[in-house]
N, C-alpha and C positions, 0 to 999 in steps of 0.2 A: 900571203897572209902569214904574222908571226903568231903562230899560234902558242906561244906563250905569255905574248905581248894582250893575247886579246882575251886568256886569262886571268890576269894581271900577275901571274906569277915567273921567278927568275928560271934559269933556263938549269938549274941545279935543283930545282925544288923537286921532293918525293912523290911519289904516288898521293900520299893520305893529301898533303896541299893540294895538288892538284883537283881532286875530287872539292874539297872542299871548296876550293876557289870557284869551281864549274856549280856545284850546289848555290852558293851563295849569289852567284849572278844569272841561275836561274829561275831563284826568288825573285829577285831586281827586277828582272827583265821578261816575265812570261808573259804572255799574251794576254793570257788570260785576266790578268790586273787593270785591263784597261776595257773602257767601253768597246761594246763590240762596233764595230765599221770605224770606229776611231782612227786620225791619222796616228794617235800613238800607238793604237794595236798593230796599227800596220810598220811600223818604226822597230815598236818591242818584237814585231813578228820576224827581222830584217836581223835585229839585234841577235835575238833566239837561233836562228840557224847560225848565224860566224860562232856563235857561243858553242852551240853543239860540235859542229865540224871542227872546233877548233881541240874542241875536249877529246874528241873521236881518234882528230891525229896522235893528241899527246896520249891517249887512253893505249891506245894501240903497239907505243911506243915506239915508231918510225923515229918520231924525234932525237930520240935518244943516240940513236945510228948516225945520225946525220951530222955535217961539222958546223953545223949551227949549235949545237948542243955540247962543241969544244971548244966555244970563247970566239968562234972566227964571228965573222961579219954578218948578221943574222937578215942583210936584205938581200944575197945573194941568191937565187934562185936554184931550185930542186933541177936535177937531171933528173930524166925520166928512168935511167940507170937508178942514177941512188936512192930514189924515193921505194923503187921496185926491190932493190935491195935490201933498204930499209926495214920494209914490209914485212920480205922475207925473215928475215932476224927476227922480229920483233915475236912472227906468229912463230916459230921454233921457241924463243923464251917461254911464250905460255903452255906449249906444248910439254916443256920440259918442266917450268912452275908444274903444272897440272898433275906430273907424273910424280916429281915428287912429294906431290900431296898426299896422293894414289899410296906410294908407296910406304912413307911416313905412317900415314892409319895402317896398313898391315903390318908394319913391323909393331905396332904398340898394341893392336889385334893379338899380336902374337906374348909380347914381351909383359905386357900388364897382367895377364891372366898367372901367366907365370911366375912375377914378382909379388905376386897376390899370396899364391900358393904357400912361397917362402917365409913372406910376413908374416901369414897365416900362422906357420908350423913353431916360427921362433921366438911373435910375439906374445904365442897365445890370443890371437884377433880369430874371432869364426871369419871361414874363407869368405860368406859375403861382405863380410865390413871390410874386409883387406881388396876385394874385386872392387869396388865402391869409392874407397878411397884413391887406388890405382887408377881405374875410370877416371874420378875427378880430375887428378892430377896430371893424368894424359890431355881430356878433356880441355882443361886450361891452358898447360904449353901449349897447343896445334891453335887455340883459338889466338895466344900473343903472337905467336910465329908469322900467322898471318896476317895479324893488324901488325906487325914491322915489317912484313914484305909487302905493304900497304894494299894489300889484295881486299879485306873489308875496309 
């Protein structure tokens, strides 16, 4: 299966596409849209799993690893090495996303309260409108941050 083929998206496409693409031919394609015992519940229900598992592979980012996802010849088939491989890389990246997310909120944990302080003293702002505002502005970057590393 080319599971980017069966998303309809190119084999360069981000995260946020990808989602979107799996979103979108979910609606198309749920079961649920068709009469029940229908042979097309049974068809959308056939369609629905290649659709999930295909989003699953790219979700997970095995794909990514693999030399389908460097221009080569995308009907070649997975060893059982590189798919395992794959895997492996893939669940370390979120491991490592993850951490620095972790980590990201405590250093702004740390760094807001005290550039709050600062503002506080030089602007003449009482410390909560300075915490408040710093908040927000934390708040904001970590939420773009994420929608660019296409994580929401």
């Amino acid at each position: 299966m080319d599971a980017y083929k069966v998303l309809g998206v190119d084999y360069t496409a981000d995260s946020a596409s990808i989602r979107r693409a799996h979103k979108r031919l979910a609606k198309q394609h749920h079961p649920d849209r068709f009469p029940a015992g229908s042979s097309e519940q049974q068809q959308a229900t056939a369609r629905m799993a290649e659709i999930n598992d295909a989003y699953r592979l790219i979700r997970e980012a095995p794909l990514r690893y693999h030399r389908v996802s460097k221009a080569a010849d995308p009907t070649t088939p997975w060893t059982d090495i590189e798919l395992d491989d794959a895997i492996r890389r893939a669940r370390i990246n979120q491991v490592v996303d993850r951490s620095t997310t972790i980590a990201l909120i405590a250093v702004a944990a740390i760094a807001v309260p005290l550039f709050a302080s600062t503002v506080a003293v030089f602007k003449a702002l009482p410390l909560t409108a300075a915490l408040v505002l710093g908040w927000t502005v934390m708040l904001w970057t970590f939420l773009v941050w994420r929608r660019v590393q296409g994580i929401w």
